[in-house]
C-alpha positions in Angstrom: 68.5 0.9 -21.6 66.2 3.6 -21.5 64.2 5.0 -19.0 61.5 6.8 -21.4 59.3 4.0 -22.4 58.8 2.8 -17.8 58.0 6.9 -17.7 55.5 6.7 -20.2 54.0 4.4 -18.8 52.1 6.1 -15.5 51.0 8.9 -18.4 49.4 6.6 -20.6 47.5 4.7 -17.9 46.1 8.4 -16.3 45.7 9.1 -19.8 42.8 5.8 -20.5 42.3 6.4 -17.1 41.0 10.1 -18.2 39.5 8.9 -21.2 37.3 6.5 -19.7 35.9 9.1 -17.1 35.4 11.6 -20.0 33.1 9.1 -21.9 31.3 8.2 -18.5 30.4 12.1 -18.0 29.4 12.8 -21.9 27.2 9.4 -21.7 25.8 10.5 -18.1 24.7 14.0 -19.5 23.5 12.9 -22.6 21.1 10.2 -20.2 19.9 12.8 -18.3 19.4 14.7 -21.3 16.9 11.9 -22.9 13.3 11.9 -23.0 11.7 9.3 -22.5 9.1 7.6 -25.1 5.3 8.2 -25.5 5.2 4.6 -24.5 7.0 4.7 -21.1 5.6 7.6 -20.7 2.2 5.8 -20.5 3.5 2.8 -18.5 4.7 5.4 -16.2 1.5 7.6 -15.4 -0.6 4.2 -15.0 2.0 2.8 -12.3 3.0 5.6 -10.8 0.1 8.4 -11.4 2.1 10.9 -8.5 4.0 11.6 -11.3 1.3 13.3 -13.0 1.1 15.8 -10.2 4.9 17.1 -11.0 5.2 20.0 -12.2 6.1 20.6 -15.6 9.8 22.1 -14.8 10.4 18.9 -13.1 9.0 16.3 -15.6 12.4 16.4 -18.1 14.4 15.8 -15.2 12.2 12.9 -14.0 12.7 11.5 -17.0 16.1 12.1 -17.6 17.1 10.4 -14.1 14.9 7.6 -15.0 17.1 7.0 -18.7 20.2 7.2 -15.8 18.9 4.9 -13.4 17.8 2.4 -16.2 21.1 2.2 -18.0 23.3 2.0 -14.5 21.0 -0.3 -12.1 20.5 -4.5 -13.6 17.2 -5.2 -12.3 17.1 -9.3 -11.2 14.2 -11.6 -10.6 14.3 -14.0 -7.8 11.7 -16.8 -7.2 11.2 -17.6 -10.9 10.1 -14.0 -11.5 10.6 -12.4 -15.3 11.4 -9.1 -14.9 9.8 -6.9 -17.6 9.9 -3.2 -19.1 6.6 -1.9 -17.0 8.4 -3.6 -13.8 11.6 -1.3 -14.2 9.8 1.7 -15.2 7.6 1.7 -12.4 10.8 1.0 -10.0 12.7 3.6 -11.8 10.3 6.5 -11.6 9.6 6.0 -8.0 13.3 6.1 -7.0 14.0 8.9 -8.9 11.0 10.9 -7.4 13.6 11.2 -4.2 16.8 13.4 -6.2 14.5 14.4 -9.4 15.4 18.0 -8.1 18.3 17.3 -6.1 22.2 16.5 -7.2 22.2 13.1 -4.8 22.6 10.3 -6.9 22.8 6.2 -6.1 26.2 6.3 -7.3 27.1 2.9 -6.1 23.7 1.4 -6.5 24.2 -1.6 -9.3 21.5 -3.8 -8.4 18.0 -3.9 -7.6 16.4 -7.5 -6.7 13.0 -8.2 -7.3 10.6 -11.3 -5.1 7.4 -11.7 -6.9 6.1 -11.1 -3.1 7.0 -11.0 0.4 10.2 -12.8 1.0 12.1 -15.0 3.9 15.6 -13.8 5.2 17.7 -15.5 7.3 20.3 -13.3 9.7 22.4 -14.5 12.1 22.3 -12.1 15.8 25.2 -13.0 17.8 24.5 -13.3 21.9 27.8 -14.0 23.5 29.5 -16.6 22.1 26.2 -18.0 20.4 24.8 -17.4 17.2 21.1 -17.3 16.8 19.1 -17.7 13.5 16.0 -15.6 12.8 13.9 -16.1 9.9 12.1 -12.6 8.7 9.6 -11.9 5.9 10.3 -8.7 4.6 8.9 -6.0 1.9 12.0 -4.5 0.8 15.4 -4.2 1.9 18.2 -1.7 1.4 21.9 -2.2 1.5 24.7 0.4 1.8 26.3 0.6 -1.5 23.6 -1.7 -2.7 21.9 -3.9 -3.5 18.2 -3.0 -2.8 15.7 -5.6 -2.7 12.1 -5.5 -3.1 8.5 -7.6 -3.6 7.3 -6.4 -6.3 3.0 -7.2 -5.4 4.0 -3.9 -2.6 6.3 -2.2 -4.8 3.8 -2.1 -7.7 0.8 -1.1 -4.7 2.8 1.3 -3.3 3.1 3.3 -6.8 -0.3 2.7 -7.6 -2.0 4.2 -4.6 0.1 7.0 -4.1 -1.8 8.8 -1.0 -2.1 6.1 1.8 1.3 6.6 2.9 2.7 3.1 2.3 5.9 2.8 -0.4 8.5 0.3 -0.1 10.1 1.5 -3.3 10.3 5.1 -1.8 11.4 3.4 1.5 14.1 1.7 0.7 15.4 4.3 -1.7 15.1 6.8 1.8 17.7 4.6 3.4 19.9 4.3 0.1 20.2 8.8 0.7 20.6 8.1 4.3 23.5 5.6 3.6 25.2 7.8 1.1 27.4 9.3 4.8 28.7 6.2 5.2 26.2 5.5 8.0 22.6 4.7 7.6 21.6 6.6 11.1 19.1 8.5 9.7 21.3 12.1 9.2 21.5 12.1 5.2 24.5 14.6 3.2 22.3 17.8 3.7 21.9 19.8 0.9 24.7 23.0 0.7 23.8 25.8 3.7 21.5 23.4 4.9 22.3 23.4 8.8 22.7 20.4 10.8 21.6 22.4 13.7 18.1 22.6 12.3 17.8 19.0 10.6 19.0 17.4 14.3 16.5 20.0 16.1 13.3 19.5 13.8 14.0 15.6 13.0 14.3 14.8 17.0 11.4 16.5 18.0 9.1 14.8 15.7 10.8 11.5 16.3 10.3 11.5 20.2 6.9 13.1 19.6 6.0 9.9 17.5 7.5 7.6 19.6 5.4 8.6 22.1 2.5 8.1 20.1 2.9 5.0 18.7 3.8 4.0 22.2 0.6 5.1 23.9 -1.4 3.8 21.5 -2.3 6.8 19.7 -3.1 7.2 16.1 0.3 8.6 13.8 0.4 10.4 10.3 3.7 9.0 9.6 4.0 4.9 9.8 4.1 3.9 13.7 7.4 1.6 12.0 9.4 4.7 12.2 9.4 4.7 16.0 11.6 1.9 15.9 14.7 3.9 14.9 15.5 7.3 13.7 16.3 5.6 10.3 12.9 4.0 10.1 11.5 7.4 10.5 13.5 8.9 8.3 12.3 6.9 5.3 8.9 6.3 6.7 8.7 10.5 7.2 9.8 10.7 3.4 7.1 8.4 2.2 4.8 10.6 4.6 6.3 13.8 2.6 5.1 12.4 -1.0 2.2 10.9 -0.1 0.7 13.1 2.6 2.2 16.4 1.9 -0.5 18.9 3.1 -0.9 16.7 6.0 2.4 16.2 7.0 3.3 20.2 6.6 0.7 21.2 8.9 1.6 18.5 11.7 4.9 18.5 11.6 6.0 22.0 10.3 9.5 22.2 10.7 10.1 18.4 9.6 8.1 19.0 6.7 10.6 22.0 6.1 13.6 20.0 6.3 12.9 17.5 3.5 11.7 20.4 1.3 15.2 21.3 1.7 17.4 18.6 1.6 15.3 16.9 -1.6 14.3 20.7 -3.3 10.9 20.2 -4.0 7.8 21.2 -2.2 5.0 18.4 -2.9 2.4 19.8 -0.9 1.8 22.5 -3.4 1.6 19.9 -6.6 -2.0 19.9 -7.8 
């Protein structure tokens, strides 16, 4: 009997194999490619007017990472909530604010959950041999590899008022770059001949300095929620980065510096 048809095999499998990845690419390019309409357009600028700061270089990549992350990510409503068009537009365009000029991407990000509010989790902390229950309400919540969940009353006020530093959208999305290692601690893939040295340096000062802020009492630019772990500041110094740019340069130089690097864009000087 022959061998040929067993050794064809192997090549006909890499062969759909390559196939399939071919038409992923060509789909993905022609996304990002896409415009999107007049009409999300609209929808965007009411729930998310930062985006009308962008400038105009950046606004065909907005959108094109929006037509990505729309066609990737199945939005879900929990708690009896319908999910609608304006929801996942305003979702969409505020994640997508974090890589619109950078090549990160939510690669394994497939769902996004959405609580009409805040919601009640239960997680088990083990001490010893026991195992203790502890009920939290919670804004938004990020998994590695996914899913994110969110309440959509904070994640539609955080894209509405875009300068008092609160976003759970932008948040959350902070700790799905900072999981993207493996590891969500906080040191995100740095952008290429970006050098750890300086990211550890710049990202530690200001972390101590606002620990010991928020721990004497004292009044913080970023959200005192970041002193309780260098991931919280992480994301809560990213939501400081769009929403208080000018603010946040002239405090905290050298952090400020950082994320212009690693995300490639420079909001302080969007008008």
């Amino acid at each position: 009997m022959s061998l040929l048809p067993f050794l064809l095999i192997p090549l006909l499998i890499a062969a759909i194999l390559w196939y399939r990845r071919r038409l992923s690419q060509q789909r993905r390019a022609e996304l990002l490619a896409s415009p999107l309409t007049p009409e999300q357009r609209e929808v965007i600028a009411q729930l998310v007017p930062i985006v009308r700061r962008l400038p105009l270089y950046l606004q065909p990549k907005l959108e094109g990472k929006i037509n990505l992350f729309l066609d990737q990510v199945t939005f879900r409503g929990n708690n009896g909530l319908e999910v609608n068009e304006a929801m996942k537009l305003s979702i969409a365009a505020q994640a997508c604010l974090l890589v619109v000029n950078s090549p990160a991407w939510y690669e394994t990000l497939k769902n996004v959950l959405i609580y009409p509010s805040a919601f009640r989790t239960h997680r088990g902390t083990h001490d010893g041999y026991i195992v203790h229950q502890n009920q939290n309400t919670l804004l938004g919540e990020s998994w590695a590899r996914g899913p994110v969940v969110l309440s959509w009353a904070h994640a539609l006020q955080g894209g509405l008022n875009d300068e008092d530093g609160h976003n759970v959208v932008i948040h959350e999305f902070a700790h799905q770059l900072d999981s993207l290692t493996g590891h969500t601690n906080g040191i995100p893939i740095l952008r290429r001949g970006q050098a750890y040295a300086g990211w550890e340096e710049a990202m530690l000062e200001a972390f101590n300095e606002h620990v010991e802020r928020v721990d004497s009492g004292r009044e913080t630019l970023i959200d005192p929620y970041g002193a309780s772990g260098h991931e919280e500041f992480f994301a809560e110094a990213i939501v400081t980065f769009f929403e208080k740019p000018r603010a946040l340069r002239e405090e905290e130089p050298a952090l400020y510096a950082q994320l212009s690097e690693l995300l490639a864009i420079n909001p302080a000087r969007w008008t």
